[in-house]
C-alpha positions in Angstrom: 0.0 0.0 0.0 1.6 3.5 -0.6 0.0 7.1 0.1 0.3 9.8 -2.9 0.5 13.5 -2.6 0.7 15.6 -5.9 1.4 19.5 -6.3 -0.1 21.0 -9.4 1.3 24.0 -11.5 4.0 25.0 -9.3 5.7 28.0 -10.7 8.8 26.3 -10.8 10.3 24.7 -14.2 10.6 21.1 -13.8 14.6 20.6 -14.5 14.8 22.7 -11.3 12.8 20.2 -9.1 14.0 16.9 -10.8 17.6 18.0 -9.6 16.2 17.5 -5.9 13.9 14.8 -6.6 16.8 12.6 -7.7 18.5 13.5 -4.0 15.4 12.0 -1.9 14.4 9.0 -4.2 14.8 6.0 -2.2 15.1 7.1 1.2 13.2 7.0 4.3 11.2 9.9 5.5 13.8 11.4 8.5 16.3 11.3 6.2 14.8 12.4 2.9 13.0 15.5 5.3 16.7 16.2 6.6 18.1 16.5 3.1 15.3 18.8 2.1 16.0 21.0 5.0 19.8 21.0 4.5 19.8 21.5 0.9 19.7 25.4 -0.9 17.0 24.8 -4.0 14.3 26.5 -4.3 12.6 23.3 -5.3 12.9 22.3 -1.4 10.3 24.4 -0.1 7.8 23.3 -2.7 9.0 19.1 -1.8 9.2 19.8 1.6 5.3 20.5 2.0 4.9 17.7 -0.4 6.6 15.0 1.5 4.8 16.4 5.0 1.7 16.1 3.0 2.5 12.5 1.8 3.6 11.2 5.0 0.1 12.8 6.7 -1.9 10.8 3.8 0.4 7.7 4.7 -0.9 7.8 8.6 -4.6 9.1 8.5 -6.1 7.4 5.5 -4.1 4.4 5.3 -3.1 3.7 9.3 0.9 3.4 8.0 3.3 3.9 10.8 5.7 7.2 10.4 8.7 5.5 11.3 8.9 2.3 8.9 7.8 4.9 5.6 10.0 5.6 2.7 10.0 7.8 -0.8 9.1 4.9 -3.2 8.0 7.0 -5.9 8.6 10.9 -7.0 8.3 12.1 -10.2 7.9 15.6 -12.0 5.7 16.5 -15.6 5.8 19.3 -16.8 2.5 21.5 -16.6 1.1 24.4 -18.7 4.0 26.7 -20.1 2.5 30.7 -19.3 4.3 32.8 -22.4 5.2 36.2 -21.8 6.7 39.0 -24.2 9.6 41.0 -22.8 11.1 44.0 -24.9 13.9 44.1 -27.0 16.1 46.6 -28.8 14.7 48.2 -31.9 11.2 47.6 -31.4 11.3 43.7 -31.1 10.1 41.4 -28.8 11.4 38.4 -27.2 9.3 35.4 -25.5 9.8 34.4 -22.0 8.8 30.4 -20.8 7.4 30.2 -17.4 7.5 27.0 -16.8 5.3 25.4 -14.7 5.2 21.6 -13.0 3.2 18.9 -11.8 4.8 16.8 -9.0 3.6 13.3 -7.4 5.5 11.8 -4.4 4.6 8.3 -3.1 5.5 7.1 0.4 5.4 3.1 1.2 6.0 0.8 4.5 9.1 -1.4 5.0 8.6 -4.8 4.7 
């Protein structure tokens, strides 16, 4: 059994947040929480309130104990692209990508 927890459209672009993703794949919670606290990306707020979010899932809809949980699943898609136009020299215009991102995070028990 494994509890999901999924952040849509975050206004960050999705290389950002597979960067951190790749750092807590695998691990179990304490430690995976620790490297999210420890590590300067911007992407770690955003995972951060994901994983608290998870774990919560994990213990009040499925009755999972905090202790024995583990990242068994994160993965980041990119969402809807917002195009902007930002001024250039002799009357052109240039496009800006804000990139946006869906993330999902699963946590499972030891066996």
């Amino acid at each position: 059994m494994e509890a999901r927890a999924y952040l849509k459209n975050a206004r960050i672009a999705p290389r950002k947040v597979q960067i951190v993703l790749d750092l807590i794949r695998g691990k179990d919670v304490e430690t995976a929480m620790a490297i999210l606290q420890h590590t300067p990306k911007s992407a770690c707020e955003y995972l951060e309130k994901l994983l608290k979010s998870a774990v919560a899932n994990a213990e009040n809809n499925f009755g999972m104990d905090k202790d024995n949980l583990y990242v068994s699943e994160c993965f980041v898609c990119p969402g809807p692209i917002m195009k902007r136009i930002m001024p250039r020299a002799r009357g052109r215009a240039f496009r800006i990508l804000k990139r946006t991102s869906h993330v999902t995070l699963a946590v499972k028990e030891k066996e």
